[in-house]
N, C-alpha and C positions, 0 to 999 in steps of 0.2 A: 674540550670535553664534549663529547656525544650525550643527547639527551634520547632518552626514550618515550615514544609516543605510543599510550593504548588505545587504542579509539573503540570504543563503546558505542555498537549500534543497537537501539531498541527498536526493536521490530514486537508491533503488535501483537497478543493472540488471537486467535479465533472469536473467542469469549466474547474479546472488548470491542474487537469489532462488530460481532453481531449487537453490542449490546449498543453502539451507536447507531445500527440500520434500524435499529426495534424503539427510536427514542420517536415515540406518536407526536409529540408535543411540537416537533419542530416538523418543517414541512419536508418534502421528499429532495428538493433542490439543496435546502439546508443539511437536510443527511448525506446528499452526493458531494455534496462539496466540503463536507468535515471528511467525509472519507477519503478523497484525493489529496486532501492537502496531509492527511498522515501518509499516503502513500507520497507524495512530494517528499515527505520530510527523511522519509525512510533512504530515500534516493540521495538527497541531499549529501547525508550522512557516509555513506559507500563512499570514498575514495582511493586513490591509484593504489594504498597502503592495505585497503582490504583483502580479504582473501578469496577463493572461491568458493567458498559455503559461504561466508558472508554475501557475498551476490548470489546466489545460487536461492539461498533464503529468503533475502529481498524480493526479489523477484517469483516464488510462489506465494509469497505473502500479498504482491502487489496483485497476480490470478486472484485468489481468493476474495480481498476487495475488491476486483472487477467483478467477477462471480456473483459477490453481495449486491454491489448495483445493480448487476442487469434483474435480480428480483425485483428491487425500487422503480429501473428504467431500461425495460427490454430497450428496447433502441439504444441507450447509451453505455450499456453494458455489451451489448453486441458489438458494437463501434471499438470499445476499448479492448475488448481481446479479442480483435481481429489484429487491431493495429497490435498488438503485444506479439500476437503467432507473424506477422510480418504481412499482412494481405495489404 
């Protein structure tokens, strides 16, 4: 018997993301690094079985959190979508 696997990628929206960049109460290193580890986790999840909007999606999702950092840390936002565009 053949079993069948769906895999379930959650990818963040906009929203939730902005609404971790916007948490004053923790510090800005704290906010970069809850945002990378959702992008980690996003990546994580893509496997061989994915499709191409599934990466496709990932992957502007992961821009947009780079995006949101470099407001928090021009420099480390700059760094991360350079390395994304291939520099």
């Amino acid at each position: 018997m053949y079993e069948v696997y769906f895999l379930y990628i959650y990818i963040m929206n906009k929203e939730e993301i902005l609404k971790i960049a916007a948490e004053y109460q923790k510090t800005v290193l704290q906010r970069i690094d809850e945002l990378l580890e959702i992008d980690a986790i996003q990546y994580q999840n893509l496997g061989s079985e994915s499709s191409k909007a599934d990466k496709l999606e990932v992957k502007k999702n992961s821009r947009f959190i780079y995006r949101t950092i470099k407001d928090l840390d021009t420099n480390t936002g700059k760094l991360l979508l350079q390395h994304q565009d291939g520099y």
